[in-house]
N, C-alpha and C positions, 0 to 999 in steps of 0.2 A: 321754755323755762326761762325763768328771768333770775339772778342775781341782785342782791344790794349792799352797798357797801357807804358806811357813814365814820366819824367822826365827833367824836361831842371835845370841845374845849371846856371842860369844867372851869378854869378859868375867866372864861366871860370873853376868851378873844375871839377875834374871827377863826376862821379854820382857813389853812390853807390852800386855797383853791387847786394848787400845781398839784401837791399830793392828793387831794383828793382825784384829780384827772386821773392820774397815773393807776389809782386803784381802780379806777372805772374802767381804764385802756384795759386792766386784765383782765373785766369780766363781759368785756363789749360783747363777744360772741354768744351771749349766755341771753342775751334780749335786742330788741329791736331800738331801742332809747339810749343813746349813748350822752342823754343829757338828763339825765332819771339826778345827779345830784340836786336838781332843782327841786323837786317833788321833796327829797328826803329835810332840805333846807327849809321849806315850807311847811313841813310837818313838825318839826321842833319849836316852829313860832307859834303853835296853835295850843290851845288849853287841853290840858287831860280831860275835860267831860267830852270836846269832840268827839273821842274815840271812844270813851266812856261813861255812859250816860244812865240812871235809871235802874243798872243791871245788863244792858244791853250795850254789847261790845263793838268795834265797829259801826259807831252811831253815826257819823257824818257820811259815811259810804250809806248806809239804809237808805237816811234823808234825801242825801243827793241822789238816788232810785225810787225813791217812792212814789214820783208820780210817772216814771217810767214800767217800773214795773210791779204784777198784782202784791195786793196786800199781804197776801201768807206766801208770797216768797221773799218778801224784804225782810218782813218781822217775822221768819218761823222762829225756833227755838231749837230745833232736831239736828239742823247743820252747821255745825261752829268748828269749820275748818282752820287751824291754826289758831287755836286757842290758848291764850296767854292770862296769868294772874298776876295784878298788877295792885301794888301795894304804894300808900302815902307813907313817908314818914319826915313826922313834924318835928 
């Protein structure tokens, strides 16, 4: 089982890297990654169609699988584990 644990500065400032350590030192036992902030840092720079594309949630995880693995298990439709609805507003 893995935990995550993030920060959004609405602001525009950096995020504190010390505190965010500190939240990760309490969930260290909960996964193998005790440097997963990086991942979460890197997902906030990326465009909402990455992940939402089409209709099709988790679109850059599919892509970056598609030539690993068959076709109707990247793109089924049956199994949308942790599914989230996700709203613009302009």
């Amino acid at each position: 089982m893995c935990a995550i644990a993030g920060i959004v500065n609405l602001n525009g400032q950096p995020v504190d890297t010390r505190l965010l350590r500190k939240m990760n030192d309490q969930l260290r036992h909960r996964g193998p990654d005790d440097e997963g902030y990086r991942v979460v840092e890197l997902a906030f720079t990326l465009p909402v169609t990455y992940f939402i594309r089409h209709g099709w949630h988790k679109w850059i995880v599919r892509k970056a699988f598609q030539d690993l693995l068959p076709h109707q298990v990247v793109w089924r439709k049956r199994k949308w584990a942790f599914q989230f609805h996700f709203s613009v507003f302009s």
